[in-house]
C-alpha positions in Angstrom: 0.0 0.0 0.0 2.4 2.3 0.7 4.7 1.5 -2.0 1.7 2.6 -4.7 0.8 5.6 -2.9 4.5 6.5 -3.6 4.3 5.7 -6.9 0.7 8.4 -7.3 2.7 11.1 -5.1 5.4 10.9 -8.0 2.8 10.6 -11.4 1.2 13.8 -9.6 4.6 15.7 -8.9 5.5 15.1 -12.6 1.9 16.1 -14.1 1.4 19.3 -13.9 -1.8 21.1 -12.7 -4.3 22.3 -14.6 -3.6 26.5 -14.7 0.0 25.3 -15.1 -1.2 23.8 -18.8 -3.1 26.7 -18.9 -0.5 28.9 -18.4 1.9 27.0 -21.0 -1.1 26.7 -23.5 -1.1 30.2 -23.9 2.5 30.7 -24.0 2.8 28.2 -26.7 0.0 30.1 -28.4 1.2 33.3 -28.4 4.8 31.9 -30.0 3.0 29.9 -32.5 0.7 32.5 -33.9 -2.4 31.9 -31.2 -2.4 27.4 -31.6 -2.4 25.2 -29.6 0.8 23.2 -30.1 -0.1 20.4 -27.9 -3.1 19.8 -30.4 -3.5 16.7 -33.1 -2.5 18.0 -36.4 -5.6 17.1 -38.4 -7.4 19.9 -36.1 -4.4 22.3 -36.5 -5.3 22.0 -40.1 -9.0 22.6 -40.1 -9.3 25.5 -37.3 -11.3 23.3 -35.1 -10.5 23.4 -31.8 -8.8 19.9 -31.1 -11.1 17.6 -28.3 -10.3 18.9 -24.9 -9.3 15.4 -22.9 -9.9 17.8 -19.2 -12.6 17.4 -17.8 -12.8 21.1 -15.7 -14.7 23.5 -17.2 -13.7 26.8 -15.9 -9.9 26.1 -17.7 -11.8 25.4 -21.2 -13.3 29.0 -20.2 -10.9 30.1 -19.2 -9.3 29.4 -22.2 -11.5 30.8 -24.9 -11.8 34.2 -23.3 -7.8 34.2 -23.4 -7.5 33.0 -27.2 -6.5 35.5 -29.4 -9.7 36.5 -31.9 -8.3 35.1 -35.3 -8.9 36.8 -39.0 -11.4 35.6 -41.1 -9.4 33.7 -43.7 -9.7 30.1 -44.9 -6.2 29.8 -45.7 -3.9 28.1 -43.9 -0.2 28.2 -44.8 2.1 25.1 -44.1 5.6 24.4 -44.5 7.0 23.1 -47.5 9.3 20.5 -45.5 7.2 19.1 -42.3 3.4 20.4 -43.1 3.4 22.9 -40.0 1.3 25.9 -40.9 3.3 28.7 -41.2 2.8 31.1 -38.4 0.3 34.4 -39.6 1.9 37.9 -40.2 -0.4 41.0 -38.7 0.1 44.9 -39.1 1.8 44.8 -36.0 4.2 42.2 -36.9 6.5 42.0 -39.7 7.5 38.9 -41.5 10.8 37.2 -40.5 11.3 35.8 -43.9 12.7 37.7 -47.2 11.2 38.3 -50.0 13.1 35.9 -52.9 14.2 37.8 -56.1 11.9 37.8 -58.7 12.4 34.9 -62.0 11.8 37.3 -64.6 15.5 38.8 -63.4 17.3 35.9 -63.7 15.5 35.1 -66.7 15.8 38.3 -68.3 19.5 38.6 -67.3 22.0 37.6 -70.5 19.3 39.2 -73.1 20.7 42.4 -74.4 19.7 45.9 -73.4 17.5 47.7 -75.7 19.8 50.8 -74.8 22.5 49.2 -76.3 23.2 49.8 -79.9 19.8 48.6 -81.4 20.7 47.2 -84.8 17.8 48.2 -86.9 17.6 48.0 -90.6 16.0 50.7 -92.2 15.1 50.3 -95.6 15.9 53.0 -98.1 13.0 54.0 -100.2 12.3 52.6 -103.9 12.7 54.8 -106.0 10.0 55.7 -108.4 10.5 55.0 -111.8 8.7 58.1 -113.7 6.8 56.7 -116.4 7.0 59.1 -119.3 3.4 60.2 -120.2 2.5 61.1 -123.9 1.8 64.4 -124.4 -0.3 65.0 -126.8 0.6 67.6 -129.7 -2.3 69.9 -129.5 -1.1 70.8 -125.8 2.3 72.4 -126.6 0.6 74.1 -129.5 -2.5 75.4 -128.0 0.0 76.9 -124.9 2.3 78.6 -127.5 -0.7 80.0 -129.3 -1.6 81.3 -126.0 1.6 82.3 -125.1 1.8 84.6 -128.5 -1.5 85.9 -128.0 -0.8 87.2 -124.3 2.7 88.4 -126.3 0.5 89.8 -128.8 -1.8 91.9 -126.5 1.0 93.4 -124.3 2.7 94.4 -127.3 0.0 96.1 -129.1 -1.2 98.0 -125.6 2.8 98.9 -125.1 3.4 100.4 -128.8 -0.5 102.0 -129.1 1.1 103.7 -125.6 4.3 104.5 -127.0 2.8 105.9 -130.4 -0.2 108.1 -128.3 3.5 109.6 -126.8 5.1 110.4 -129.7 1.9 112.0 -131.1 1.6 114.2 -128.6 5.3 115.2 -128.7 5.2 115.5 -132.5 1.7 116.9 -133.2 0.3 118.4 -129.8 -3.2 118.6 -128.4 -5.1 119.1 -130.6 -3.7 117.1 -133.3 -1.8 119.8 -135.5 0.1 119.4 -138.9 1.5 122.3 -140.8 3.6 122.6 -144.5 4.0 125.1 -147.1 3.3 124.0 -151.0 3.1 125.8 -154.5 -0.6 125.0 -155.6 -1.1 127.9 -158.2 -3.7 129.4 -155.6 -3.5 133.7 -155.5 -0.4 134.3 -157.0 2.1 132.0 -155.0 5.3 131.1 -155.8 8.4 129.3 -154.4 9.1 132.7 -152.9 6.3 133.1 -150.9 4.6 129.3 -151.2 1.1 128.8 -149.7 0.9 127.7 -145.9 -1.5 124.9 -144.7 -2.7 124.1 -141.8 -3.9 120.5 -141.1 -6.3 119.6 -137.9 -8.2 117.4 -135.7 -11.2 119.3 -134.1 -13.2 117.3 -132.4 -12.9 114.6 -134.3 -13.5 116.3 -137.4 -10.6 116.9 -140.0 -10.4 120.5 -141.0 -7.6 122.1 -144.0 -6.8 125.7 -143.8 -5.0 127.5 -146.4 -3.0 130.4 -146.8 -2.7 131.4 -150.3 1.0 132.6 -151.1 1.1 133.0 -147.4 -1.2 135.6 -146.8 -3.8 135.6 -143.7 -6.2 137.5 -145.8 -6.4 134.8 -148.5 -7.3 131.8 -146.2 -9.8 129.2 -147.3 -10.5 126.3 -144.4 -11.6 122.6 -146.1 -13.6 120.2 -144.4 -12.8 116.4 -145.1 -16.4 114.5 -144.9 -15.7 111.9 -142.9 -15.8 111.8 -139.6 -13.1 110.0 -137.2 -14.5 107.5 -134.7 -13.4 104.7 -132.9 -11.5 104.5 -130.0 -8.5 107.2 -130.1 -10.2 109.0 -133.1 -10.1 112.5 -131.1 -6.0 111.9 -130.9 -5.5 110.6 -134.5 -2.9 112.6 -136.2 -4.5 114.7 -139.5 -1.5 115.4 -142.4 -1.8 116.7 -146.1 0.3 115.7 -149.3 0.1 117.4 -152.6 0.1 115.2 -156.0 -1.7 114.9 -159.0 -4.1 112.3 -158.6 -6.4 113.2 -161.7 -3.9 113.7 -164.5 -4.8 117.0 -165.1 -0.9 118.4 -164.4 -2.0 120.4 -161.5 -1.4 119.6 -157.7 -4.4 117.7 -155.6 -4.7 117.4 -151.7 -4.9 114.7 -150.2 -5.8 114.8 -146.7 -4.9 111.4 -144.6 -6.0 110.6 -141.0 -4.1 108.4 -139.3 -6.2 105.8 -137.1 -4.3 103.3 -134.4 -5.9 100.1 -136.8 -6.1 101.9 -140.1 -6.0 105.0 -142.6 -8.5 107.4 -144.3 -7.8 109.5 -146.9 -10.1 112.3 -148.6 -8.9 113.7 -151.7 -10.0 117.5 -152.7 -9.2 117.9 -156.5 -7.7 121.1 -158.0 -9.5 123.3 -160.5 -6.9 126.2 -160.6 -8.1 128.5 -158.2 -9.0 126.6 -154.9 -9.8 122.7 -154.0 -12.8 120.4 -154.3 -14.4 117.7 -152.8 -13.8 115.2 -155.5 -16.9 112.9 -156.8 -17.4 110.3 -159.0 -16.7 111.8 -162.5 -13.3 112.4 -161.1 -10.6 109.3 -162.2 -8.6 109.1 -159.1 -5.4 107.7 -159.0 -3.8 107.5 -156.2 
């Protein structure tokens, strides 16, 4: 008898009570991440609390009010080598273990930079080949034509201009022609020749004349016809002196010089003055 009451006195030494498990329960918990490492593992895999073997219940209270409140996850971490979960990092805790280099690094190592020299091919551009189109002929033709006819105009404008300034230098304003002639009118001679005086008045051309130079003998001569046309007022009037009839005596012949063409009106001597000539008269000019 008294050798197994030695025997329970030394089973309860070596047990210990139940706040001591208690107390190393929680310590265990609080190193392993709030579980119970005294637990089977099929519960420490499943988050069930394993079956309490104790039979007290104010130290299974007393437990739950002291276990730590865990996140609501349903992933559980183990370790690659012996299955242990791995313990749960928090904001307040940082994780023991280092981050391993990424693979894309190592893979991505030995290929070449893209800032080193980029060899890149450009190709140059094709040239075009210009294919030659036929011109027709009435192209080139039809521009020159055009071409000569712009030439044309600008000519004409630039010597009608040029001719209107040596008019007026040559002939004034009014348009005024004067010469002296030997007509056999009042007694003149080469001594004292008649004077004429050629006109354009209003775009009428008008003779006078002089005989043998005197002012007292003057006879005007109206031509009957009557300048128009653009310019007419400016055209230049002039007088020549031939024998257009044949009869051996002098005729006037009175010109009017137009920018595009020329009229002429001849008066026909009878001895003493000039007439307008008509159509008995064979003029020969």
């Amino acid at each position: 008898m008294r050798a197994g009451r030695a025997r329970q006195r030394e089973k309860g030494a070596a047990m210990p009570q139940d706040g001591e498990q208690s107390q190393l329960r929680r310590r265990s918990k609080t190193r392993s991440g709030g579980q119970d490492p005294l637990a089977p593992p099929y519960a420490r895999a499943s988050g069930r609390p394993a079956p309490s073997t104790q039979t007290d219940g104010y130290s299974s209270l007393e437990e739950d009010l002291l276990d730590t409140p865990r996140t609501n996850t349903s992933v559980v971490r183990y370790d690659g080598s012996q299955g242990i979960p791995s313990p749960r990092t928090t904001a307040m805790q940082s994780p023991s273990t280092s981050i391993p280099s990424r693979r894309q690094q190592g893979l991505t190592k030995n290929l070449p930079s893209s800032r080193q020299g980029r060899t890149t091919t450009q190709e140059q551009p094709r040239k075009q080949s210009k294919v030659r189109k036929n011109v027709h002929w009435l192209l080139p033709l039809g521009v020159g034509m055009v071409a000569m006819l712009v030439l044309w105009m600008v000519g004409a404008s630039t010597l009608a201009w040029g001719m209107q300034r040596y008019n007026d230098i040559r002939y004034g304003t009014p348009r005024t022609f004067q010469t002296d002639a030997v007509v056999g009118h009042g007694g003149d001679s080469r001594d004292h020749p008649s004077h004429f005086i050629a006109l354009n008045l209003n775009r009428q051309a008008i003779v006078i004349e002089f005989m043998a130079g005197d002012p007292a003998k003057s006879v005007s001569y109206v031509a009957p016809l009557y300048i128009a046309g653009d310019g007419g007022n400016l055209a230049p009037v002039t007088v020549e002196f031939r024998d257009a009839t044949g009869s051996g005596r002098l005729d006037m012949v009175i010109h009017i010089h137009l920018p595009n063409q020329e009229q002429i009106s001849v008066f026909v001597n009878d001895g003493t003055k000039f007439r307008p000539s008509n159509g008995n008269d064979k003029i020969r000019i």
